[in-house]
C-alpha positions in Angstrom: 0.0 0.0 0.0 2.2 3.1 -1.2 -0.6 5.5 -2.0 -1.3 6.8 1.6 -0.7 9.7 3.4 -1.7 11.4 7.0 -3.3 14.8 7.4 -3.9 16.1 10.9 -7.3 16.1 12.6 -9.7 18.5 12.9 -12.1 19.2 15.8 -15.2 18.1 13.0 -13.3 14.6 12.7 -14.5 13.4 15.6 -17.8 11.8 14.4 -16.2 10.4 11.5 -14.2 8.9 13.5 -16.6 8.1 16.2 -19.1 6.2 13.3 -15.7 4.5 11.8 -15.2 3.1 15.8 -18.4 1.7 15.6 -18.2 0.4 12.6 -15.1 -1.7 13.0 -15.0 -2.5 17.0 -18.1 -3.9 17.6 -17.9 -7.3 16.2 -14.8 -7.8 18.3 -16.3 -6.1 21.5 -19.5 -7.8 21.2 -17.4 -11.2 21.9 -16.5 -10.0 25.0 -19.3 -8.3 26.3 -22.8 -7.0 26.0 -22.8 -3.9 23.0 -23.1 -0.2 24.3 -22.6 1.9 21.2 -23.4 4.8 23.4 -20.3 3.8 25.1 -18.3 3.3 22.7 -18.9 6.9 21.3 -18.5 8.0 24.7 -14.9 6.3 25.3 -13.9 8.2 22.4 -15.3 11.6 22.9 -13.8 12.1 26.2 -10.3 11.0 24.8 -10.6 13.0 21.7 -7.3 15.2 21.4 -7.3 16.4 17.7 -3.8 17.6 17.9 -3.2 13.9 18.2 -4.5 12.7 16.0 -3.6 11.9 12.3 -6.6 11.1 9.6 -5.1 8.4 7.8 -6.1 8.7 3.7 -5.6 6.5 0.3 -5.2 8.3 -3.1 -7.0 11.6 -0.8 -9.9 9.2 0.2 -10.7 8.7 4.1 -9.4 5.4 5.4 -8.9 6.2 9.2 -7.2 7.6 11.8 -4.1 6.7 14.3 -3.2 8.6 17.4 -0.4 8.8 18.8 -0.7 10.3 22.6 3.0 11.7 24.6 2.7 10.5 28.0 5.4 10.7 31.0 7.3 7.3 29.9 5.9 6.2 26.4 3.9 7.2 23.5 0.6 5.4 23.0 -0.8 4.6 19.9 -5.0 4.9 20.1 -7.9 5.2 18.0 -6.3 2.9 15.3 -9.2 2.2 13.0 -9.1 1.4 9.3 -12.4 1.9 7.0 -13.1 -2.2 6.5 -12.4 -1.6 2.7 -8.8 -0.7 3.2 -7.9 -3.8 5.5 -6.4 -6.8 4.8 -3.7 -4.6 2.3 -0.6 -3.8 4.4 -2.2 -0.1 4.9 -2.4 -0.8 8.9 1.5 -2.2 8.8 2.1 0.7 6.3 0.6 3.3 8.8 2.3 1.4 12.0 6.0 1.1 10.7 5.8 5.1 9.9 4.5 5.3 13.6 7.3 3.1 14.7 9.9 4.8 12.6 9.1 8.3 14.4 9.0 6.8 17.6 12.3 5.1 17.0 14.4 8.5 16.4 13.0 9.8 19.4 14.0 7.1 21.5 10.5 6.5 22.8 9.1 3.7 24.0 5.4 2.8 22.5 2.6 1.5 24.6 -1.2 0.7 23.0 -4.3 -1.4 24.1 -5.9 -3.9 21.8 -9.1 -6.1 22.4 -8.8 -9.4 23.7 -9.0 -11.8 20.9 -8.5 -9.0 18.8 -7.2 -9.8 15.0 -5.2 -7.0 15.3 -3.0 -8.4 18.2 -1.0 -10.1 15.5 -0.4 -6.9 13.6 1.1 -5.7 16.7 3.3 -8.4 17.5 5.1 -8.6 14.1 6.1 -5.0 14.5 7.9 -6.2 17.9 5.4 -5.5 20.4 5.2 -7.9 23.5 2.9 -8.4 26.3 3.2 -6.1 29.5 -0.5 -7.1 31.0 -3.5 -7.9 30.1 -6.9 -7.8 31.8 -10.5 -9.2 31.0 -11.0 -7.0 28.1 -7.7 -5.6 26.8 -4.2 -6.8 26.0 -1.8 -3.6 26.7 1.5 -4.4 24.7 4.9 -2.9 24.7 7.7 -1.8 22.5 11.1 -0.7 23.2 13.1 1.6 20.4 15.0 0.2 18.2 
């Protein structure tokens, strides 16, 4: 996937965003407990830092959003969601390595969350993420610099 490119958000995004959230986490979240799309629109208004986040696009097109969040220690990656259409074509690996790459000249470490029995984990993992902890819900993985 070569064509892509990141523009920054705008406060408007967010219920773009919000309906792409819902669109693409509910079939995992449903497996693990009962549905709340009020919830889920909830989680992410409250979190929503546009300065953070990067709308992700194909060939100018809207395929998602990624962001990445400074804390104390780390970076977190968050509100990684692709439009179904673009997955399953190296654009999430694409979008990640890029990530990884920035994080990497800064020296940071990189922290994110991911559903449990999340297809997504796997993504993770090949870019050299590990498990730190995980709870009933979420998996929160790690990754040094290289």
């Amino acid at each position: 996937m070569a064509d892509w490119t990141f523009s920054p958000a705008v406060p408007e995004d967010v219920d773009r965003i919000a309906d792409l959230k819902v669109l693409v986490i509910r079939e995992h979240l449903e497996r693990l407990r009962p549905w709340d799309e009020s919830s889920a629109r909830h989680y992410l208004y409250v979190r929503w830092v546009p300065a953070n986040v990067r709308i992700i696009e194909v060939g100018g097109v809207f395929a998602g959003c990624v962001a990445l969040r400074q804390a104390e220690d780390c970076r977190w990656i968050e509100q990684f969601y692709l439009v179904p259409e673009f997955q399953g074509q190296g654009l999430g690996s694409a979008v990640l390595a890029a990530l990884l790459e920035e994080c990497d000249a800064d020296g940071q470490i990189v922290r994110l969350d991911v559903l449990q029995q999340s297809p997504a984990r796997r993504l993770y993992e090949r870019h050299g993420f590990t498990l730190e902890h995980e709870d009933a819900l979420d998996a929160f993985l790690i990754r040094h610099p290289r």
